[in-house]
C-alpha angles and dihedrals in degrees: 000000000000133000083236120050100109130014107230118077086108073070095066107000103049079041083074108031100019091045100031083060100055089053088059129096102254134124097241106090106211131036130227119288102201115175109206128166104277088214112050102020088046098044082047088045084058093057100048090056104034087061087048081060116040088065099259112143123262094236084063094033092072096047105120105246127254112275093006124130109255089221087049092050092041093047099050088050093057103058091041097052093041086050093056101033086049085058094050091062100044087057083065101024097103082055090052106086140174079231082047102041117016090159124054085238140160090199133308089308105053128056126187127206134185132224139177144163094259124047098342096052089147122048099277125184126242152173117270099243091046093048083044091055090046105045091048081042082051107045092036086066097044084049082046099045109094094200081066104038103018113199099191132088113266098014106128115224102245119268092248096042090116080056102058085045097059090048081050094064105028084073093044088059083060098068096055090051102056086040096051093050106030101027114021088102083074092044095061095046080047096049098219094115091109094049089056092038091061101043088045093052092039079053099051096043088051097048098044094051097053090030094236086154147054101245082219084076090058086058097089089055093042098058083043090066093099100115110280073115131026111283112269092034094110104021099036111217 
């Protein structure tokens, strides 16, 4: 069971979380279009979420299962996780403003720049809305980039794909760093706190068991645990 067998998850998985994203209210105006191999990445998409539903607890629910390949695992992961936490922020996106947030910021201690190999080539700062834009610009061409996530039989995953996955969500964690401090107050009037909650506990457990981040970036969310959500939230028991 391969990532790549096929070529047309995008067909009925991009149809939930792709589709699902460019209904939502958010100032990018197309979602990712993300091609994976319907057979392998869905039947491992099922398992994942067959394992978030049955009760089982998230901690167990990220273990790599038994005979799976780690790249496949990771991969699916990825997309899923870049498709839902592209959707959070778009539900407080229109609260997220140059005037709001002139600093990509999880509070007055932590900064975040962004970087890349075309306009931004040193740490620049930059306004939250305008570092959100990059970064999903960003991730949705590694997804897209078929030397990184290869959808075709006999195509290798690259050596330093675990790599570019950890850089991946590194950034991710990011969003919900910048949400849960600046804009958490919408996501309660909206409802939608045990939602995040969820996918940002579902995140942390993943990352933490493959070791896809620092544990120095958990640090903003970890001084945050003092009760504007239920304790554990940020920092899962």
């Amino acid at each position: 069971m391969s990532f790549k067998h096929l070529s047309l998850l995008g067909c009925c998985w991009v149809f939930f979380f792709g589709g699902w994203i460019r209904s939502s209210t958010r100032t990018r105006p197309s979602g990712p279009s993300v091609s994976l191999s319907r057979d392998a990445a869905f039947e491992l998409h099922k398992k994942a979420q067959a394992s978030l539903s049955s009760g089982v607890d998230l901690r167990a629910a990220v273990a790599l299962p038994h005979g799976e390949d780690l790249n496949d695992w990771v991969a699916v992961h990825v997309v899923d996780f870049f498709n839902r936490i592209n959707l959070i922020y778009g539900t407080v996106c229109e609260f997220c403003t140059e005037k709001s947030c002139p600093v990509m910021s999880g509070g007055p201690r932590y900064e975040y720049r962004w970087q890349d190999d075309h306009k931004y080539k040193k740490p620049t700062a930059l306004p939250a809305p305008k570092y959100m834009n990059l970064l999903m610009d960003w991730i949705e061409v590694q997804i897209n980039n078929e030397d990184i996530f290869p959808t075709s039989m006999g195509i290798p995953f690259p050596k330093n794909f675990i790599q570019i996955c950890k850089k991946i969500i590194c950034r991710l964690f990011r969003v919900f760093v910048h949400v849960y401090i600046h804009h958490f107050d919408r996501m309660i009037l909206m409802g939608a706190e045990a939602h995040v909650n969820t996918c940002y506990k579902h995140f942390y457990y993943f990352s933490t068991e493959l070791n896809l981040i620092d544990r120095k970036e958990l640090e903003p969310l970890v001084s945050q645990d003092r009760g504007f959500v239920p304790k554990g939230t940020l920092v899962p028991m």
